[in-house]
C-alpha positions, 0 to 999 in steps of 0.5 A: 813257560820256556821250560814248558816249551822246551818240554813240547819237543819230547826229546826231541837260514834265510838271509834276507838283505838291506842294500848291499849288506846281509842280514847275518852281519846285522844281527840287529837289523835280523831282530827288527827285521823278523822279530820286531816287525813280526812281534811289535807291530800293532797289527799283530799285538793289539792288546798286552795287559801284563806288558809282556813285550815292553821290553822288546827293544834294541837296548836289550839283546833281542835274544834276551827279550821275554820268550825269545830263545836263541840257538847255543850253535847260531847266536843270532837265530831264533829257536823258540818263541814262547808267548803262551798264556800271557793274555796277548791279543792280535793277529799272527803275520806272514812275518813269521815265515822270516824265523827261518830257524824256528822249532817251537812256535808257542802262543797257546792260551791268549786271543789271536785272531784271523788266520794262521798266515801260510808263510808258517810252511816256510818253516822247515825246522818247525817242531812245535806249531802249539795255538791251542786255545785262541780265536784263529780263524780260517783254514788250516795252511795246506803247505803247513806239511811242508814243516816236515819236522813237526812233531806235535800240531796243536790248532785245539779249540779255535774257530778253524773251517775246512778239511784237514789237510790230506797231505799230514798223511806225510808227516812222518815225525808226527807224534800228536795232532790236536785240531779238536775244538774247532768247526772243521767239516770234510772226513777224515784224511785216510793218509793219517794213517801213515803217521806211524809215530802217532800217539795221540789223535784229537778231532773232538768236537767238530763237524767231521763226517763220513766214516772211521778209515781203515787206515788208522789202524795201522797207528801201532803206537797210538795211545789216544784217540778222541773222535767224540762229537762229531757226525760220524757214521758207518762203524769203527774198523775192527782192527782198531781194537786190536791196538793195544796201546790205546789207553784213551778211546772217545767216539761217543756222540755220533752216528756209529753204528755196529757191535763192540767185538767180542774179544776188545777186553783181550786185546785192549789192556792199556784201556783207562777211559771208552767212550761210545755213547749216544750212538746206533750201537747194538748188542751187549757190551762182551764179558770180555771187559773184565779183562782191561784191568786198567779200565776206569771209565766206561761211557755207553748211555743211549745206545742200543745196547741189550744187557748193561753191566755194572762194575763197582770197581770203574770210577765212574760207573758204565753206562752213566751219562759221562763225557769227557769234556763235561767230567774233567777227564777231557782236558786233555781231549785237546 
């Protein structure tokens, strides 16, 4: 699992005091005073069926608890905390916040509940919020673009409420943003389309409305793009299609209305998998399809489409009644 977390970056401190005395002169005390309370209590960690953390106590270097890693420069400063898929339990506390030199934060695929703590936003070294697949609630932490080195936010399939936060728009460093999964409502945030090193955009399956903004064709480097199951209206921006990187388009299962314009074929040659079924769609799907070469899948029932081609050499044939997270192919739609 530290090697996976490692792979999360893609390439790429506060002192707190006891009396008279600094945390950075009492590593131990730093350990039980971040580490410890923000792990060990039973208000965070409520259930811990493979004994995980059993370990984390001070007759072992808290840099060699299971999950922990320490920075080669800052000995005695946390960088990664790895905790994915180990059936855990419990909620995340403010705490958090005291891991000052935090850049990967994975817990992804256990049951975590309540909700993310805003103290996260104090993280200014943070690259890796990864949460995917738990039971966090609540709202997603406005001051969370506060952590202005973050390059991937995964908050997938959880129990999140509210809008996403506008302020993303300034997230410079962003390259994936993954929130599908969840029971978010409000629009989405034209600021997203500032993100220029955007490569993959997940809002599945949520309660998003409104219309596709404009902006996020200006996301030159996106390779996917999952708006599917929504309540999504008005059409899609038709420079959007002029994005050429895009291997991966998902809109199906809203209220999209519109034509595919002629020419998407041309201008679309990375495409693998398009979804815009079960929308208010019209017209025929443009000959031009022919040119994505790389096309597998093509997903368009209920529509109103008029004629409907049918290619042998698709892996899944065009028209058939596919979506993503019922074929497989979505797995990746977090």
């Amino acid at each position: 699992m530290m090697t996976s977390a490692k792979a999360m970056l893609e390439g790429s401190g506060r002192h707190f005091r006891r009396g008279h005395k600094s945390v950075q002169d009492h590593p131990v005390v730093e350990a039980l005073s971040t580490i410890s309370v923000t792990i060990r209590k039973p208000c965070l960690i409520s259930h811990d069926p493979l004994g995980a953390l059993g370990f984390w106590n001070e007759s072992i270097h808290f840099c060699q608890w299971h999950g922990v890693t320490c920075s080669r420069r800052h000995q005695q400063k946390v960088t990664i905390l790895d905790l994915e898929s180990l059936k855990l339990a419990g909620s995340i506390l403010p705490h958090i916040g005291n891991l000052s030199f935090l850049k990967i934060l994975n817990l992804e695929n256990n049951s975590f509940t309540h909700e993310i703590p805003s103290e996260i936003g104090r993280l200014r070294r943070l690259q890796v919020p990864a949460l995917n697949n738990n039971s966090i609630g609540g709202e997603i932490p406005v001051n969370l673009s506060s952590c202005s080195n973050l390059i991937r936010i995964g908050l997938a399939k959880n129990q999140l409420m509210g809008k996403i936060p506008s302020d993303f728009g300034s997230l410079s460093k962003i390259e994936v943003l993954s929130l599908g999964f969840n029971n978010l409502i409000g629009s989405i945030p034209p600021p997203l389309g500032n993100l220029s090193s955007l490569r993959k955009i997940s809002l599945a399956i949520n309660n998003l409305a409104g219309s596709i903004p404009f902006t996020l064709s200006k996301l030159k480097n996106l390779v996917i793009l999952y708006l599917g199951v929504n309540r999504l209206s008005g059409t899609v921006p038709s420079s959007i299609f002029n994005i050429s990187s895009i291997a991966e388009f998902d809109v199906g299962e809203n209220q999209i209305q519109g034509n595919i314009p002629l020419d998407f074929g041309f201008t679309l040659q990375n495409l693998q998998y398009f979804s815009i079924g079960t929308n208010r769609i019209t017209g025929a799907i443009p000959p031009s399809i022919s040119n994505a070469s790389k096309l597998e899948v093509l997903q368009a029932l209920n529509n109103k489409q008029g004629k409907c081609l049918n290619w042998k050499s698709y892996k899944f044939l065009l028209c058939s009644e596919l979506h993503p997270t019922v074929s497989g192919v979505g797995d990746t739609m977090i």
